[in-house]
C-alpha positions in Angstrom: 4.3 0.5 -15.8 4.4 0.3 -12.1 1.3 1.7 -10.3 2.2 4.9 -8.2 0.5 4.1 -4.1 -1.6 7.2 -4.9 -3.3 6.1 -8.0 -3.0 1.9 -6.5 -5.2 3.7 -3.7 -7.7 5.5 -4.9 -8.6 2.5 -7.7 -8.6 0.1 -4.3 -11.4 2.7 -2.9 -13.3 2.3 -6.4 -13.4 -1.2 -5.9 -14.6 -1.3 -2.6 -17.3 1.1 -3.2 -18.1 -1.3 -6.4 -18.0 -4.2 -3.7 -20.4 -2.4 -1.0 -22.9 -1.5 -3.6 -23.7 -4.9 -3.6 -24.9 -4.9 -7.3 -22.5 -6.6 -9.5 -23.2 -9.7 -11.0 -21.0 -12.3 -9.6 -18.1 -13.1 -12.1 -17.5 -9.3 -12.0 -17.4 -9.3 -8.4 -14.5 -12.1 -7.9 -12.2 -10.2 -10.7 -13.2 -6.8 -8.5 -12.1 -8.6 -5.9 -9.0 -10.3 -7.1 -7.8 -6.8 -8.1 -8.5 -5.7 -5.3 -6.4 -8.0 -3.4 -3.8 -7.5 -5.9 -3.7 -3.4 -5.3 -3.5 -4.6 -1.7 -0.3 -5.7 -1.6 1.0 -3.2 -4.1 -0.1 -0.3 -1.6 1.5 -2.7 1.5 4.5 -3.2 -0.6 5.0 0.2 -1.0 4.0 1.4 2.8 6.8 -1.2 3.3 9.2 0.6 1.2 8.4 4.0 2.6 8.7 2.7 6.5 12.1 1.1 5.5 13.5 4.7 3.6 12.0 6.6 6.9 14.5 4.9 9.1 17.7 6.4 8.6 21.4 6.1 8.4 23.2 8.0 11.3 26.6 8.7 11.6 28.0 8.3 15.0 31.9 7.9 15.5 32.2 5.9 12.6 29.4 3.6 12.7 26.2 3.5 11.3 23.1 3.1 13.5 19.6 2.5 12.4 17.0 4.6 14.0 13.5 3.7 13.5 10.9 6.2 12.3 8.2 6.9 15.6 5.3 8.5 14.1 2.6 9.7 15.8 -0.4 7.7 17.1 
């Protein structure tokens, strides 16, 4: 089962608060850390994903014309 970006998220914030503590024996930290990379690029993949769906398809005379997203900030 695929991770929603929500729930990838908020176990990436437990990970890093795991990580800040500063507490954890060692071996636990570098798995901690490993999974946090891995819910790294599960939450980029899917900000990826989203970006990509957020630019759409417009109809103009016929042809079809990608418009990028501009989102504040």
């Amino acid at each position: 089962m695929e991770l929603s970006f929500e729930d990838a998220l908020r176990r990436l914030e437990e990970i890093v608060e795991m990580l800040e503590r500063g507490d954890l024996p060692l071996e636990e930290a570098l798995k901690l850390y490993e999974e946090g990379i891995t819910l790294y690029r599960v939450c980029n993949k899917k900000l990826d994903e989203a970006e990509y769906k957020v630019e759409t398809l417009v109809n103009e005379g016929g042809e079809i014309k990608m418009e990028k997203f501009e989102g504040e900030g």
